[in-house]
LOROMI-825618 format. One record per residue (C-alpha): x, y, z. Coordinates in steps of 0.05 Angstrom, whole numbers. Layout:
BEGIN
PAKOL      X      Y      Z
PAKOL      X      Y      Z
...
# end
This chain:
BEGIN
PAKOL      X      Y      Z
PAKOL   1769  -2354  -1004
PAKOL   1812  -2311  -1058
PAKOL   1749  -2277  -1077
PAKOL   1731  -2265  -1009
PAKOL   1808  -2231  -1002
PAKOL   1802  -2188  -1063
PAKOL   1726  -2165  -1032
PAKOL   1763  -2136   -972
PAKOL   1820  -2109  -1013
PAKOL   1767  -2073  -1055
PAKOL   1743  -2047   -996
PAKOL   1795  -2016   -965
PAKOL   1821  -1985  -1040
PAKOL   1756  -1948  -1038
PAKOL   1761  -1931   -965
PAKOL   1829  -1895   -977
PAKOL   1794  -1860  -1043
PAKOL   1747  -1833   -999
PAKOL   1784  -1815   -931
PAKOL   1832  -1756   -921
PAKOL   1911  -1766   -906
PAKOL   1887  -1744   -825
PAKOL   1840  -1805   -823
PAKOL   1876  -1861   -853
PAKOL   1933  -1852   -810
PAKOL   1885  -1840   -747
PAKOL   1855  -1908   -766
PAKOL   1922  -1938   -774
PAKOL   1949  -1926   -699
PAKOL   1885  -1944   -684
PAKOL   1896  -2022   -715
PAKOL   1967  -2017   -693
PAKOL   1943  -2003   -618
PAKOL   1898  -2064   -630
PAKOL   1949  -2118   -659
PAKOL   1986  -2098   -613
PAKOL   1942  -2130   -558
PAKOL   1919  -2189   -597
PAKOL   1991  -2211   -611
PAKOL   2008  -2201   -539
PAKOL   1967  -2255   -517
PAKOL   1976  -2291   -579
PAKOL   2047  -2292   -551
PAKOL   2025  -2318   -482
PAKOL   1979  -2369   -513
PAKOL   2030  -2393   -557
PAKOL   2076  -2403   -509
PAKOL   2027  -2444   -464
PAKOL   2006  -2400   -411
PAKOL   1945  -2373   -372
PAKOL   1936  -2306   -345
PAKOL   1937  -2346   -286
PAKOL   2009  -2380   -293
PAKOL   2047  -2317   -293
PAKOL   2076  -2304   -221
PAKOL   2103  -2233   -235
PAKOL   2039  -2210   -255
PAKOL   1964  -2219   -225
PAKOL   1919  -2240   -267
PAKOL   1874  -2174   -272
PAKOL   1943  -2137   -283
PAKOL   1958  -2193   -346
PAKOL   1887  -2174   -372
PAKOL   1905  -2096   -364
PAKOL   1972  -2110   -395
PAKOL   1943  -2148   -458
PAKOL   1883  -2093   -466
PAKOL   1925  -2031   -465
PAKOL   1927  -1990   -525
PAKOL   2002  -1968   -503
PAKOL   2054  -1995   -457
PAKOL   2118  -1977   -418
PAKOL   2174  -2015   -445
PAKOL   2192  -2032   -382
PAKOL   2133  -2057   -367
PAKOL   2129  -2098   -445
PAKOL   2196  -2125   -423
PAKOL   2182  -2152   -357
PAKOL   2113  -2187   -391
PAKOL   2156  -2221   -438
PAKOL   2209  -2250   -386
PAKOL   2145  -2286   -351
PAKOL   2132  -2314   -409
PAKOL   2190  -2332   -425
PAKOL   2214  -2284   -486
PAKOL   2262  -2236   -496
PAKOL   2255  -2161   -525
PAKOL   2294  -2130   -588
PAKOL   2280  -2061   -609
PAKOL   2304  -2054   -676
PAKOL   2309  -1978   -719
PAKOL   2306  -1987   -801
PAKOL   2326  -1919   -831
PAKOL   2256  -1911   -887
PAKOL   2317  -1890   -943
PAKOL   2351  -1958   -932
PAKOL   2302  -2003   -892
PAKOL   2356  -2061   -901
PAKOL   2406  -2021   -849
PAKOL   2387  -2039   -781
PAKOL   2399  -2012   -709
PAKOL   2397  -2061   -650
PAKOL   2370  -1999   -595
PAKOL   2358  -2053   -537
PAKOL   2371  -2132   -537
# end
């Protein structure tokens, strides 16, 4: 398995060799936009639900929800209160990433 790991690290090290500043940061909104949906109904999943079980939502607008490669807070809010979760938004300042700032709780 670590050689497996240290394949795919390889990889990537060569990728970013090759790729220009534009691209790798292209590709990586692109995998945030995507983790962002697989945790999402990790989330649900986790927390024992079904599309189905979630009374504030239908279940096409659950699958719309947990496909969407951006999302109203509002709407990221309300998803989580069906489920059962609460939302913190947190700001880290890059200089001193160990300062915090609670924006919504």
């Amino acid at each position: 398995m670590e050689r497996k790991k240290q394949k795919i690290s390889n990889f990537f090290k060569h990728c970013e060799k090759t790729m220009s500043k534009e691209s790798i940061e292209r590709s990586n909104k692109k995998a945030q936009k995507i983790l962002l949906q697989i945790r999402l109904k990790e989330l649900r999943e986790k927390e024992g639900f079904k599309q189905t079980d979630i009374n504030s939502f239908s279940q096409p607008s659950i699958s719309r929800i947990e496909s969407r490669h951006d999302l109203k807070l509002s709407t990221l809010q309300e998803y989580l209160t069906a489920i059962g979760m609460t939302l913190e938004i947190i700001a880290r300042p890059k200089k001193n990433p160990k300062k915090k700032y609670i924006l919504l709780k």
